[in-house]
PDB file of N, CA, C and O in Angstrom:
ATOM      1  N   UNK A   1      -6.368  -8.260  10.622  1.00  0.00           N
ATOM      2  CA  UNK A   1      -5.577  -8.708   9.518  1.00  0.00           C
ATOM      3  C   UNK A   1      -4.609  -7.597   9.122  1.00  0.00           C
ATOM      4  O   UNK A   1      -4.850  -6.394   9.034  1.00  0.00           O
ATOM      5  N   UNK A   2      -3.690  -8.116   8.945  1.00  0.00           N
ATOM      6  CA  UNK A   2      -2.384  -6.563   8.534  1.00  0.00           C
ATOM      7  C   UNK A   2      -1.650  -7.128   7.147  1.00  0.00           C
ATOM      8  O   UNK A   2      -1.035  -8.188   7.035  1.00  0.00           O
ATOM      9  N   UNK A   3      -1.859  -6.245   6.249  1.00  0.00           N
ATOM     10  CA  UNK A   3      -0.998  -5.855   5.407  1.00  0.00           C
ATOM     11  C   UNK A   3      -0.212  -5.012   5.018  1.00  0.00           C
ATOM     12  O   UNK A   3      -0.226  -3.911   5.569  1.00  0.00           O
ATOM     13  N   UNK A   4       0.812  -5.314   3.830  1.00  0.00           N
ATOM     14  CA  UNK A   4       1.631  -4.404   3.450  1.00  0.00           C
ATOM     15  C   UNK A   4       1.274  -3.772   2.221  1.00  0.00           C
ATOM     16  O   UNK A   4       0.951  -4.398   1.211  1.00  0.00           O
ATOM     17  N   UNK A   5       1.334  -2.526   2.310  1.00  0.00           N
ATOM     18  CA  UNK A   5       1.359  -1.913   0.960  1.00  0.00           C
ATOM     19  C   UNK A   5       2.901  -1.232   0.239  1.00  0.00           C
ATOM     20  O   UNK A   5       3.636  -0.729   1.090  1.00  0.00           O
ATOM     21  N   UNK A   6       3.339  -1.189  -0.977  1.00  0.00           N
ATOM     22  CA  UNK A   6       4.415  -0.821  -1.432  1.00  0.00           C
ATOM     23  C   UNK A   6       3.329   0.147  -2.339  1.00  0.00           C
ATOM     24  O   UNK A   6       2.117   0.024  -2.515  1.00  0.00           O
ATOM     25  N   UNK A   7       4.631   1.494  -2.997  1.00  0.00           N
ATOM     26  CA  UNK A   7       3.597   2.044  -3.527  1.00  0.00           C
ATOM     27  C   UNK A   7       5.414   2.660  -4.264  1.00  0.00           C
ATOM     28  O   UNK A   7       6.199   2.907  -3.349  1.00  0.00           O
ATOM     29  N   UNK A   8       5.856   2.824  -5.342  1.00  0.00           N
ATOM     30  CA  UNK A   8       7.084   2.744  -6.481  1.00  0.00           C
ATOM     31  C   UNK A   8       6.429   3.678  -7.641  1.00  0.00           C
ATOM     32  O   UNK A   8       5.359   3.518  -8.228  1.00  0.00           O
ATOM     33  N   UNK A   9       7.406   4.708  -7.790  1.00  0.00           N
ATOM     34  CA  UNK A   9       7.071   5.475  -9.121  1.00  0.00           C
ATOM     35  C   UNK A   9       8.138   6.836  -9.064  1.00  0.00           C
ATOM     36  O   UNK A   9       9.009   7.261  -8.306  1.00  0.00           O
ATOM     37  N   UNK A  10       7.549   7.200 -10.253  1.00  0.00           N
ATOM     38  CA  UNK A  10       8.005   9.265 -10.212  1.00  0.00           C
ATOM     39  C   UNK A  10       7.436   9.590  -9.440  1.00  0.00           C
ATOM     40  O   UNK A  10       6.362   9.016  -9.263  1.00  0.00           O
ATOM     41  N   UNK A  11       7.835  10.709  -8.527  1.00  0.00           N
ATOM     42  CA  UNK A  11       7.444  11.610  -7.712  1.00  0.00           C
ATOM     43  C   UNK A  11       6.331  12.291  -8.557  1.00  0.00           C
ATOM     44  O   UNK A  11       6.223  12.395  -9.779  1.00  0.00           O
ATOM     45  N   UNK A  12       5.508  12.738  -7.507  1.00  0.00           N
ATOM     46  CA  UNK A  12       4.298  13.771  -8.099  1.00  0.00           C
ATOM     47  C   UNK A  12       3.757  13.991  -6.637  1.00  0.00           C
ATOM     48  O   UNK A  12       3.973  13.303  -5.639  1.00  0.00           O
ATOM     49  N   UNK A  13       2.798  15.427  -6.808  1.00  0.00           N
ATOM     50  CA  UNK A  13       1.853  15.716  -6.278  1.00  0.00           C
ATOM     51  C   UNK A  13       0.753  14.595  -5.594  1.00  0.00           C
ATOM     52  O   UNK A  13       0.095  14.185  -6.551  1.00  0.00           O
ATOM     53  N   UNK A  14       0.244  13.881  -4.258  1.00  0.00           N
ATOM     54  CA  UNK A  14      -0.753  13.842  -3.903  1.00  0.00           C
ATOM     55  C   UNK A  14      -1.085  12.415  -3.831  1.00  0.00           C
ATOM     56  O   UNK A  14      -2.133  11.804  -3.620  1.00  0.00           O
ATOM     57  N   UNK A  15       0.885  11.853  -4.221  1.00  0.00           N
ATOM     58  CA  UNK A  15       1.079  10.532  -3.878  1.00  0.00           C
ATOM     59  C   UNK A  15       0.227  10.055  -2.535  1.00  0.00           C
ATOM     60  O   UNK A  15      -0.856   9.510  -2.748  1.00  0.00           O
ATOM     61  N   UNK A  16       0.608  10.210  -1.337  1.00  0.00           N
ATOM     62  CA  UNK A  16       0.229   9.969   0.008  1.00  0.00           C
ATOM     63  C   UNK A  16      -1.166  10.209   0.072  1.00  0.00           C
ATOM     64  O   UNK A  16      -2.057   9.391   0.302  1.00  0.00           O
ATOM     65  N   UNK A  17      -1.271  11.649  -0.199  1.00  0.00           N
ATOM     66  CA  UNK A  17      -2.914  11.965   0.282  1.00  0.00           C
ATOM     67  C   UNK A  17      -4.049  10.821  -0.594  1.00  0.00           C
ATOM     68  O   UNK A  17      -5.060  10.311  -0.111  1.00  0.00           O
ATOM     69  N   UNK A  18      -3.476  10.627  -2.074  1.00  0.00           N
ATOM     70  CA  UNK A  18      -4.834   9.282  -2.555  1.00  0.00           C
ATOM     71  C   UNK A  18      -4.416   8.048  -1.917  1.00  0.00           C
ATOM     72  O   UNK A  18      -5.358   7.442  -1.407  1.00  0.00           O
ATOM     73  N   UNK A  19      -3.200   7.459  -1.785  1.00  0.00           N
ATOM     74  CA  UNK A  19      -3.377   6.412  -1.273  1.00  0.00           C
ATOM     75  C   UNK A  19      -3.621   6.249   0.550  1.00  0.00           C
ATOM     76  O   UNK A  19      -3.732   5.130   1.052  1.00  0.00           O
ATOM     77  N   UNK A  20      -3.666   7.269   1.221  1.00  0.00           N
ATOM     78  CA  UNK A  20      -4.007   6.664   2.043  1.00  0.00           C
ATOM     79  C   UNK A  20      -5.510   7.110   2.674  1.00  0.00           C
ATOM     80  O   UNK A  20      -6.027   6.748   3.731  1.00  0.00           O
ATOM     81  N   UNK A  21      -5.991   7.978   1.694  1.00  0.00           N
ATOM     82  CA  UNK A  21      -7.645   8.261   1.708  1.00  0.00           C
ATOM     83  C   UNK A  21      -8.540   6.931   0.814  1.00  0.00           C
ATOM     84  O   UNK A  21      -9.768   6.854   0.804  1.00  0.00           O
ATOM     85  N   UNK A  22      -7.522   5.869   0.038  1.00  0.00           N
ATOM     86  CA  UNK A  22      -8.207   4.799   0.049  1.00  0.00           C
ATOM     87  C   UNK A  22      -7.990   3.610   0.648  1.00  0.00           C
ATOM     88  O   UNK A  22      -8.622   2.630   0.253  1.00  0.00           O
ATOM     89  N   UNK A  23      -7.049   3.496   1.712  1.00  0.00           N
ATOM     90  CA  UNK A  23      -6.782   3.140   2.580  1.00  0.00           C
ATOM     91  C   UNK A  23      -8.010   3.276   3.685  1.00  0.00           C
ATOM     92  O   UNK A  23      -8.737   2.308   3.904  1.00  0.00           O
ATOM     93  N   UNK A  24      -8.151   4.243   4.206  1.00  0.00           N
ATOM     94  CA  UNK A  24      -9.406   4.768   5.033  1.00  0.00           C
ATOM     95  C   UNK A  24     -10.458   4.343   4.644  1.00  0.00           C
ATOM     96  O   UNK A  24     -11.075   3.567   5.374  1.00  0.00           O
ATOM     97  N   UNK A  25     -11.030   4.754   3.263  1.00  0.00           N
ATOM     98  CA  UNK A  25     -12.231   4.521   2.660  1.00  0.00           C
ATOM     99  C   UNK A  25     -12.458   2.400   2.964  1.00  0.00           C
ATOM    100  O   UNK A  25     -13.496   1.786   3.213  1.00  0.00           O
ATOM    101  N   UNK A  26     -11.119   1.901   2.805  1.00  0.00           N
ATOM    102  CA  UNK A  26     -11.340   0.445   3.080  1.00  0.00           C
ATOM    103  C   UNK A  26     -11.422  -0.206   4.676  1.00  0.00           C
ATOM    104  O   UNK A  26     -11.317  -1.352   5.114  1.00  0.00           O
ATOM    105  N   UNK A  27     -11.616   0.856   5.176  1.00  0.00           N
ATOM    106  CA  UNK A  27     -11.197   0.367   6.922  1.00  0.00           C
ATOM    107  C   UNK A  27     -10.038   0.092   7.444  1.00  0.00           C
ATOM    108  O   UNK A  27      -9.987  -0.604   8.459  1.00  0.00           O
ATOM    109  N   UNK A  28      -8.797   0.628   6.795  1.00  0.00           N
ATOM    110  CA  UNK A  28      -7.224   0.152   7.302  1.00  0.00           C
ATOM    111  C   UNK A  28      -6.702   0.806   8.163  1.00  0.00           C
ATOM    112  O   UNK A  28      -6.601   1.892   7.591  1.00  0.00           O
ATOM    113  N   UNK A  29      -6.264   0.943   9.200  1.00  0.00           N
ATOM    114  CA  UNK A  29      -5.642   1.786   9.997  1.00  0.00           C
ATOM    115  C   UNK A  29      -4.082   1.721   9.075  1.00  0.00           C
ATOM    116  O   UNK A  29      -3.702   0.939   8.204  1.00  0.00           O
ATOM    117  N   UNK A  30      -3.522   2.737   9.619  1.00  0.00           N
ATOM    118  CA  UNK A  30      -1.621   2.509   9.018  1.00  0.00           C
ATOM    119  C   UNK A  30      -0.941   2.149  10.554  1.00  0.00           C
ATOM    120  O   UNK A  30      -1.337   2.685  11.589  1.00  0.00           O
ATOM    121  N   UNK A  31      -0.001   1.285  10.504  1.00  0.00           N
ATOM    122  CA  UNK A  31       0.442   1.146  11.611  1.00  0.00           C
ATOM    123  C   UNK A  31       1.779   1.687  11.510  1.00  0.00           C
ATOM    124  O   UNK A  31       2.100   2.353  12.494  1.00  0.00           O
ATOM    125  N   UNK A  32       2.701   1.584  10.547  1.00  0.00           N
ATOM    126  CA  UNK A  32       3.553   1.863   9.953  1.00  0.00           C
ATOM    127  C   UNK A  32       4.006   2.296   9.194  1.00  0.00           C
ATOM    128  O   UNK A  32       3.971   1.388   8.364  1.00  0.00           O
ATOM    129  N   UNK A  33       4.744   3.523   8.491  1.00  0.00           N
ATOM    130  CA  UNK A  33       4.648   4.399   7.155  1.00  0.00           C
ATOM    131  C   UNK A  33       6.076   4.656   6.811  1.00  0.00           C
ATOM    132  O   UNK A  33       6.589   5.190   7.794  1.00  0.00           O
ATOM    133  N   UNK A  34       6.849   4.527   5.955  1.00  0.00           N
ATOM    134  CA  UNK A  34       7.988   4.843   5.489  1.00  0.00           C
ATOM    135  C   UNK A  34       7.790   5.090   4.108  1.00  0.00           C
ATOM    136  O   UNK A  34       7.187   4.331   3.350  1.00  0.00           O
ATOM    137  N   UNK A  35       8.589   6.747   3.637  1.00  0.00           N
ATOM    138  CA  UNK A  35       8.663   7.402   2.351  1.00  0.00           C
ATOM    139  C   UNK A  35       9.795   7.475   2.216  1.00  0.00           C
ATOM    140  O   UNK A  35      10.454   7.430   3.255  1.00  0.00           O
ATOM    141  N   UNK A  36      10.465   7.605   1.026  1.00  0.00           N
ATOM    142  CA  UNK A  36      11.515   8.250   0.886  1.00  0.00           C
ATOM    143  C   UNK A  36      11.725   8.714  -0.774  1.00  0.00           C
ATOM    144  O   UNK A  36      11.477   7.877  -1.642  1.00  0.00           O
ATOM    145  N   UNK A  37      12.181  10.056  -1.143  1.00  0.00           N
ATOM    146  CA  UNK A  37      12.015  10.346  -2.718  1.00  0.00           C
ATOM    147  C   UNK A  37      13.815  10.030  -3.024  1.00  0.00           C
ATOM    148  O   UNK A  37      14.502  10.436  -2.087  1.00  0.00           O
ATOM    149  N   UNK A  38      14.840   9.202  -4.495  1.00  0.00           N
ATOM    150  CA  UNK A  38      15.912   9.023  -4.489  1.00  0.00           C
ATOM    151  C   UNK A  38      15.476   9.466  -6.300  1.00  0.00           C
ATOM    152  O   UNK A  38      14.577   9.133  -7.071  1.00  0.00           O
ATOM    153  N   UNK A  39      16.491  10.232  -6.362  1.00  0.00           N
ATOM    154  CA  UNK A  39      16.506  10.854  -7.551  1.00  0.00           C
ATOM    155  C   UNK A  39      15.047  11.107  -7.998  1.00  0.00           C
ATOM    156  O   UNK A  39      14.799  10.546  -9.065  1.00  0.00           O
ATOM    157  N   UNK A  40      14.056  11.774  -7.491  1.00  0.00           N
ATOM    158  CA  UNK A  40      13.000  12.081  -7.964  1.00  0.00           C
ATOM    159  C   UNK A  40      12.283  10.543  -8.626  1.00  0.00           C
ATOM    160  O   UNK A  40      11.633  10.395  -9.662  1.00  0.00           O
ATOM    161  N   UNK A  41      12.682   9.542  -7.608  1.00  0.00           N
ATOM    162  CA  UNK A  41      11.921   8.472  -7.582  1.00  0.00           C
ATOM    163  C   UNK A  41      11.189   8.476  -6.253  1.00  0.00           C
ATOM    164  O   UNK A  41      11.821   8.927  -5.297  1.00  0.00           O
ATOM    165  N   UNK A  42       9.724   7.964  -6.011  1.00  0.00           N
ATOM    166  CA  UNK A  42       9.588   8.005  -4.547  1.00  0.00           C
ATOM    167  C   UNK A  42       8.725   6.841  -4.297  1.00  0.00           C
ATOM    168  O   UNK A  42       8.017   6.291  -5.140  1.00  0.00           O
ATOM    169  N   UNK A  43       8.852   6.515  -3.051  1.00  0.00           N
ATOM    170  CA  UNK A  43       8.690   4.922  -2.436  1.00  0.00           C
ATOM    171  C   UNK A  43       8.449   4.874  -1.470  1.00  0.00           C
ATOM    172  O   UNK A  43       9.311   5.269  -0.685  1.00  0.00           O
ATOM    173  N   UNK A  44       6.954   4.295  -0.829  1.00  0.00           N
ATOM    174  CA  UNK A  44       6.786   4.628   0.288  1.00  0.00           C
ATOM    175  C   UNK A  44       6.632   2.716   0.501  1.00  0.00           C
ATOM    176  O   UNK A  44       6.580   1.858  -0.381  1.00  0.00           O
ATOM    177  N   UNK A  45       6.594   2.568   1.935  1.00  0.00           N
ATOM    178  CA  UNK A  45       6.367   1.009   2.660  1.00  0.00           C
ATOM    179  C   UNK A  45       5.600   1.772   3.761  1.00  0.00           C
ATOM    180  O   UNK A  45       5.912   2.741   4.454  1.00  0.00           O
ATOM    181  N   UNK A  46       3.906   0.604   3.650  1.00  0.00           N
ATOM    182  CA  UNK A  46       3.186   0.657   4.496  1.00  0.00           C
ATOM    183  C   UNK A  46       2.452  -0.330   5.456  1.00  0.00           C
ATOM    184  O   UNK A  46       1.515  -0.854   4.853  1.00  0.00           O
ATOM    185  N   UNK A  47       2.548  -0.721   6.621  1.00  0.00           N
ATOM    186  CA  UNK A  47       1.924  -1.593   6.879  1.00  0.00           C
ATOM    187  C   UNK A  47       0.880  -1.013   7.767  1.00  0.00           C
ATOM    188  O   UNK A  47       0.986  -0.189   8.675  1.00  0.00           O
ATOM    189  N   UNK A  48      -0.415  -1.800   7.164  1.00  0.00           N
ATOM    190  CA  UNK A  48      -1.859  -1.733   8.105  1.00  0.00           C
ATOM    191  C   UNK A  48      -2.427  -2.591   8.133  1.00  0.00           C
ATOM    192  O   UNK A  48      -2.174  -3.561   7.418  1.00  0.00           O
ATOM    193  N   UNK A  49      -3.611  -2.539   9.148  1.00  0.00           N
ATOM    194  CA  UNK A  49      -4.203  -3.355   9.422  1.00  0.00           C
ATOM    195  C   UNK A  49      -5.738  -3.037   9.386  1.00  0.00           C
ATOM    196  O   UNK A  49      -6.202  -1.900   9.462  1.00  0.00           O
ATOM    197  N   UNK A  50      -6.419  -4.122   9.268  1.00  0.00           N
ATOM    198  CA  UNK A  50      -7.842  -4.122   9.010  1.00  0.00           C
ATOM    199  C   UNK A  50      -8.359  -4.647  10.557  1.00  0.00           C
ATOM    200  O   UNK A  50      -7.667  -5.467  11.159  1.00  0.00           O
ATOM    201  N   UNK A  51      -9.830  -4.030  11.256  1.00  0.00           N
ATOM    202  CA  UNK A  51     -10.328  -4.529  12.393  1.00  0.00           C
ATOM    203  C   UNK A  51     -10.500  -5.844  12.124  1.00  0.00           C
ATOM    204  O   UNK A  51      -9.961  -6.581  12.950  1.00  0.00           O
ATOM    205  N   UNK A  52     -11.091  -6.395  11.214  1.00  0.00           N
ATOM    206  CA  UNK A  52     -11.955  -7.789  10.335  1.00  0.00           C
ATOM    207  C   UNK A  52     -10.678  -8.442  10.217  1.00  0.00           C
ATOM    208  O   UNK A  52      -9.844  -8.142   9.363  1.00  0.00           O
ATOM    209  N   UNK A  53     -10.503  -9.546  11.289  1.00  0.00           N
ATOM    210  CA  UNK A  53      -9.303 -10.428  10.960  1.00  0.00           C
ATOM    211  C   UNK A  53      -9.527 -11.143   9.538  1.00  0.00           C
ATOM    212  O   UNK A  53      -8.572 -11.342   8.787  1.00  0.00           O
ATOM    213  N   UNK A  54     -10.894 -11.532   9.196  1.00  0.00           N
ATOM    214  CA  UNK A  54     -11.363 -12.454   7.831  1.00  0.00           C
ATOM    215  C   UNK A  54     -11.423 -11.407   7.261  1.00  0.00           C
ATOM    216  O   UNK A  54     -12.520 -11.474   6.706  1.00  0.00           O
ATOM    217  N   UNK A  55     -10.801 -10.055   6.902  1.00  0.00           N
ATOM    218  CA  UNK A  55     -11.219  -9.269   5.849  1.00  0.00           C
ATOM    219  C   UNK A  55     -10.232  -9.871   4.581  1.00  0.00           C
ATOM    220  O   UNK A  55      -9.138 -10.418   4.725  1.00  0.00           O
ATOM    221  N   UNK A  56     -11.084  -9.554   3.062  1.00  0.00           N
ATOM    222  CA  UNK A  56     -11.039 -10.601   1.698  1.00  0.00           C
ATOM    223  C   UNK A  56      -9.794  -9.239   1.268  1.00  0.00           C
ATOM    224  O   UNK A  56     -10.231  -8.204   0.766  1.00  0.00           O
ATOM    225  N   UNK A  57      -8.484  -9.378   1.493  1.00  0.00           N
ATOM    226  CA  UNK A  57      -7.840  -8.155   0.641  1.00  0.00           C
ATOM    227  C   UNK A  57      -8.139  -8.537  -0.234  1.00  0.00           C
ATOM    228  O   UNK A  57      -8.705  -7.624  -0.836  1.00  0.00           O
ATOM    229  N   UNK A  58      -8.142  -9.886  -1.111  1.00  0.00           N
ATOM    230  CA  UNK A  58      -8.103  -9.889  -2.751  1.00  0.00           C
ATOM    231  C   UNK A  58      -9.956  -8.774  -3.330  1.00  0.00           C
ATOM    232  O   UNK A  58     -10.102  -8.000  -4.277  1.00  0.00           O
ATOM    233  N   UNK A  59     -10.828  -9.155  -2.414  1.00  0.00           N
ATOM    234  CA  UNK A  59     -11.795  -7.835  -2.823  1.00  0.00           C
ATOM    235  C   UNK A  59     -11.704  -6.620  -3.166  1.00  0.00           C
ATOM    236  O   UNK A  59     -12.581  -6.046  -3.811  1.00  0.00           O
ATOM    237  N   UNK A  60      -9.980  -5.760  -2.536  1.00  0.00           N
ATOM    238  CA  UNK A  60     -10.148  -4.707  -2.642  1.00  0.00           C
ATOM    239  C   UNK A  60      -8.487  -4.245  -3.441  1.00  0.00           C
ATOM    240  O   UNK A  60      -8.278  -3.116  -3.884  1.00  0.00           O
ATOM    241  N   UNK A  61      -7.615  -5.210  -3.476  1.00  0.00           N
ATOM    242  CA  UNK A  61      -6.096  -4.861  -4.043  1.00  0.00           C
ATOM    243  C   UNK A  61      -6.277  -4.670  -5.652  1.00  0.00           C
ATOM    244  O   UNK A  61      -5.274  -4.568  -6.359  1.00  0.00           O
ATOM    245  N   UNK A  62      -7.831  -4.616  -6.310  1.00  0.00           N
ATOM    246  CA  UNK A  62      -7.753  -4.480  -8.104  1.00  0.00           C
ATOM    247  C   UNK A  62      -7.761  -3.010  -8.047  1.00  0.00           C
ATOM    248  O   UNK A  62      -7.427  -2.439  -9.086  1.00  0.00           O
ATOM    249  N   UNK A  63      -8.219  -1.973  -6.584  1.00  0.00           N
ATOM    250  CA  UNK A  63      -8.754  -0.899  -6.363  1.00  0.00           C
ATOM    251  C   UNK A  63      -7.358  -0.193  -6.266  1.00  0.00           C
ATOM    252  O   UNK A  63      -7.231   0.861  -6.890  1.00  0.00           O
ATOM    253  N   UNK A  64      -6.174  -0.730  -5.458  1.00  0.00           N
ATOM    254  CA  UNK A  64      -5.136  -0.094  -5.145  1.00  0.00           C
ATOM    255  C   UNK A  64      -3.999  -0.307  -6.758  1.00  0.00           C
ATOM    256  O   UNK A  64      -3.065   0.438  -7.058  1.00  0.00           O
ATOM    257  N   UNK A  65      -4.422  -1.385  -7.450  1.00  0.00           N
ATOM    258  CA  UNK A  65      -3.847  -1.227  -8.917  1.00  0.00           C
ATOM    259  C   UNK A  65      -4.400  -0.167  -9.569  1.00  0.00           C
ATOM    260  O   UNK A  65      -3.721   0.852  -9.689  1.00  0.00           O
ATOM    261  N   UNK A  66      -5.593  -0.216 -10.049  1.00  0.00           N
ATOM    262  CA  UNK A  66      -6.189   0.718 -10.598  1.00  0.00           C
ATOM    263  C   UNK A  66      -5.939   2.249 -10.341  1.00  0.00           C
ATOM    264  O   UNK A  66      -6.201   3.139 -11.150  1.00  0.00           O
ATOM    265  N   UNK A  67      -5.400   2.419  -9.110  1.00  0.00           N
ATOM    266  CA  UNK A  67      -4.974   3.984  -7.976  1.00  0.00           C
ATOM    267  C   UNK A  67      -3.452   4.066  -8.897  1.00  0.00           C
ATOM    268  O   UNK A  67      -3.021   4.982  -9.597  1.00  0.00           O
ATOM    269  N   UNK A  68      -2.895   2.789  -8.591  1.00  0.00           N
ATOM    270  CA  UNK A  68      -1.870   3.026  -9.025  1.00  0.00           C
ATOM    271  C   UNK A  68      -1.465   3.372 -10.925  1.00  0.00           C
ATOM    272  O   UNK A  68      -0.720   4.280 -11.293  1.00  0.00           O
ATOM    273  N   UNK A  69      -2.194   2.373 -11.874  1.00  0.00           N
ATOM    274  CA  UNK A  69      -2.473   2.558 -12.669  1.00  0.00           C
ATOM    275  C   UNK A  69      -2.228   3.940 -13.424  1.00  0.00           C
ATOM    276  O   UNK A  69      -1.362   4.391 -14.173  1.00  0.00           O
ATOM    277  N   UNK A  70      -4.186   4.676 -12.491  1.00  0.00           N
ATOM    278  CA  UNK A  70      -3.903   6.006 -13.292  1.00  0.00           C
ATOM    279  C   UNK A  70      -3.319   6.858 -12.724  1.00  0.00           C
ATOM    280  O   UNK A  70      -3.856   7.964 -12.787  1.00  0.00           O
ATOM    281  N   UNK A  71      -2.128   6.772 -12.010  1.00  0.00           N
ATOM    282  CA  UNK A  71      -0.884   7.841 -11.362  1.00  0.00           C
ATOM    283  C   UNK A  71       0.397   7.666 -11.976  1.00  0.00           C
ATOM    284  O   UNK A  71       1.310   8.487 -11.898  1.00  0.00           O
ATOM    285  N   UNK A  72       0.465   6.060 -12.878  1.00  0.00           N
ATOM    286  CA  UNK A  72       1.401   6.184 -13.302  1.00  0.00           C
ATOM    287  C   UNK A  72       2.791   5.123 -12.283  1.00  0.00           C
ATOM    288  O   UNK A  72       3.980   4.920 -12.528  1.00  0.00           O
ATOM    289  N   UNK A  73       1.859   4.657 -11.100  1.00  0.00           N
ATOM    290  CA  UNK A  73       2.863   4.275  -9.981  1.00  0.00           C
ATOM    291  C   UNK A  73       2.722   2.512 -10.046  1.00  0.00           C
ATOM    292  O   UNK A  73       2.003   1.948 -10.871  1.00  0.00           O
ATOM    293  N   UNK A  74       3.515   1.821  -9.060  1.00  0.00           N
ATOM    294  CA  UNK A  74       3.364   0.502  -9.191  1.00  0.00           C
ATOM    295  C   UNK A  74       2.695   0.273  -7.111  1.00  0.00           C
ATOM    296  O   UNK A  74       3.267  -0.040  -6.066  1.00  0.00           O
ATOM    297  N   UNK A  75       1.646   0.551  -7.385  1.00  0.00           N
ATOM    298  CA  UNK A  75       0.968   0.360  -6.086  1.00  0.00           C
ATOM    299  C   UNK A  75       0.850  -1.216  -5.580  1.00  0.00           C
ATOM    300  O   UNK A  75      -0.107  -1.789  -6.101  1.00  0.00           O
ATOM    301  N   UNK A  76       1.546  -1.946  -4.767  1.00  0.00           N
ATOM    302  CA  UNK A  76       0.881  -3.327  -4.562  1.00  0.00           C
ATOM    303  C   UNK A  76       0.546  -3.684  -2.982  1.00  0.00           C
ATOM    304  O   UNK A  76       1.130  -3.128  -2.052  1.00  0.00           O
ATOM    305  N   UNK A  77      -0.585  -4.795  -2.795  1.00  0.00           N
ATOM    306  CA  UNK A  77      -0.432  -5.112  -1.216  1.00  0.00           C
ATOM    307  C   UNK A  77      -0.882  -6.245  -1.413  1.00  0.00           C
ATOM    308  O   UNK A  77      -1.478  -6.751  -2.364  1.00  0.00           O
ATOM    309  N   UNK A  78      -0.458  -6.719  -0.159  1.00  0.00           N
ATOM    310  CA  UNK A  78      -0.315  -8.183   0.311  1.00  0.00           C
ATOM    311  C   UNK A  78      -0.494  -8.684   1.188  1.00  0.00           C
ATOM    312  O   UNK A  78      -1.547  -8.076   1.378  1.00  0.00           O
ATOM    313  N   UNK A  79      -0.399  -9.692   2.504  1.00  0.00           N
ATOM    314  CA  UNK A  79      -0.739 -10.107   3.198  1.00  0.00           C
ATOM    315  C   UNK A  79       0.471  -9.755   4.322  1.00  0.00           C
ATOM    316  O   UNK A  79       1.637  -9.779   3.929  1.00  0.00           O
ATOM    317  N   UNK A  80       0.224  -9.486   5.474  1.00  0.00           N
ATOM    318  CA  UNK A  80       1.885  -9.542   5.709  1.00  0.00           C
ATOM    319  C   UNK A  80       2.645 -10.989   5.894  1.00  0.00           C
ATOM    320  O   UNK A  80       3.821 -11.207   5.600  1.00  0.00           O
ATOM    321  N   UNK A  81       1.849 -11.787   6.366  1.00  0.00           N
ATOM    322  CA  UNK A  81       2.632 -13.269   6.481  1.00  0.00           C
ATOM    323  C   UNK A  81       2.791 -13.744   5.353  1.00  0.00           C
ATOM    324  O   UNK A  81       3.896 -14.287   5.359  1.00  0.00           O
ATOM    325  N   UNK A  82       2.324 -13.849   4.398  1.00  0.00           N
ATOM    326  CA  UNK A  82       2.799 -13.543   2.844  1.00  0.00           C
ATOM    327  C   UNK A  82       4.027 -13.064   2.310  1.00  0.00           C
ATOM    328  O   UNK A  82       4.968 -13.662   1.788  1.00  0.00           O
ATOM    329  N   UNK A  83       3.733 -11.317   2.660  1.00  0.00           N
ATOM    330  CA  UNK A  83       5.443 -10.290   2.706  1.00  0.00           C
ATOM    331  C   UNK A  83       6.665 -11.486   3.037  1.00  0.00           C
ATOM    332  O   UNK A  83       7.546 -12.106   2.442  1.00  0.00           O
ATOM    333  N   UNK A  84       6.069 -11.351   4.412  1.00  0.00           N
ATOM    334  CA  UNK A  84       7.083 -11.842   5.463  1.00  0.00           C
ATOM    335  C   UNK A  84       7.646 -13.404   5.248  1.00  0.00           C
ATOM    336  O   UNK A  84       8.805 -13.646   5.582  1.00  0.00           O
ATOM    337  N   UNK A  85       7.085 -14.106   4.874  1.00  0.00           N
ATOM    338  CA  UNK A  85       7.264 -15.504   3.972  1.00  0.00           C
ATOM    339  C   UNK A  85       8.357 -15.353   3.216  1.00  0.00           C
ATOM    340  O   UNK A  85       9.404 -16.000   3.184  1.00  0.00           O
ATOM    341  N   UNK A  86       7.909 -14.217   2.478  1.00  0.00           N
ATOM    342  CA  UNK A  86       8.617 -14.164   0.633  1.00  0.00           C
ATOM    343  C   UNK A  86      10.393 -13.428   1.238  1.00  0.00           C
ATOM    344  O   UNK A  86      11.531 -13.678   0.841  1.00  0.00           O
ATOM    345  N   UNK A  87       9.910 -12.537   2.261  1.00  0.00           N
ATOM    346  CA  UNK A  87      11.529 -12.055   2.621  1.00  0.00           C
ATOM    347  C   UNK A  87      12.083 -12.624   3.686  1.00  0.00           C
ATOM    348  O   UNK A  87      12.955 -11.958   4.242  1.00  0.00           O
ATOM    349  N   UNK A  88      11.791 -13.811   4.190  1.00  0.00           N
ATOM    350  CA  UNK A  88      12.724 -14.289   5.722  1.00  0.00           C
ATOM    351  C   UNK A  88      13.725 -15.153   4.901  1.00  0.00           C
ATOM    352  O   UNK A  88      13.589 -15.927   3.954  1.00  0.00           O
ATOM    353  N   UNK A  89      14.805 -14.707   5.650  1.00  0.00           N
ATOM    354  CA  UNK A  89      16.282 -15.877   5.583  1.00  0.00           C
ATOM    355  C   UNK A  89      16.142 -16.802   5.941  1.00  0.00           C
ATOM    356  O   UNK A  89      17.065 -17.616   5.927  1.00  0.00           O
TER     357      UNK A  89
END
């Protein structure tokens, strides 16, 4: 199963290293990683995937709010055929 993660905020310290040590902690590989900081805003796009094609993201995306929450950031993920739904022409 592959999803996307977006992850939107102020720059700080240790962005990457928590979110993608709970990434790990959930079984996700990253397949794909894009950062970029624009005026001391920073924004990363991630897509991974889980071994467990039936894995429940809604079990574990209250975990990547909550990350985001207390950092201050707008952490979200989704499904990618979902993503990919919401942005095709």
């Amino acid at each position: 199963m592959k999803a996307v993660v977006s992850v939107l905020g102020k720059d700080q310290v240790g962005i990457v290293s928590r979110v993608t040590t709970l990434l790990a902690e959930h079984g996700f590989n990253i397949l794909d990683i894009s950062q970029t900081i624009v005026s001391s805003y920073f924004t990363m796009i991630l897509v991974v995937e889980h071994a467990d094609e039936n894995f429940a993201l809604e079990s574990v995306v209250g975990d990547y709010e909550a990350l985001g929450k207390s950092m201050g950031l707008d952490i979200r993920m989704q499904h990618e055929a979902l993503f990919s739904r919401m942005h095709h022409i």
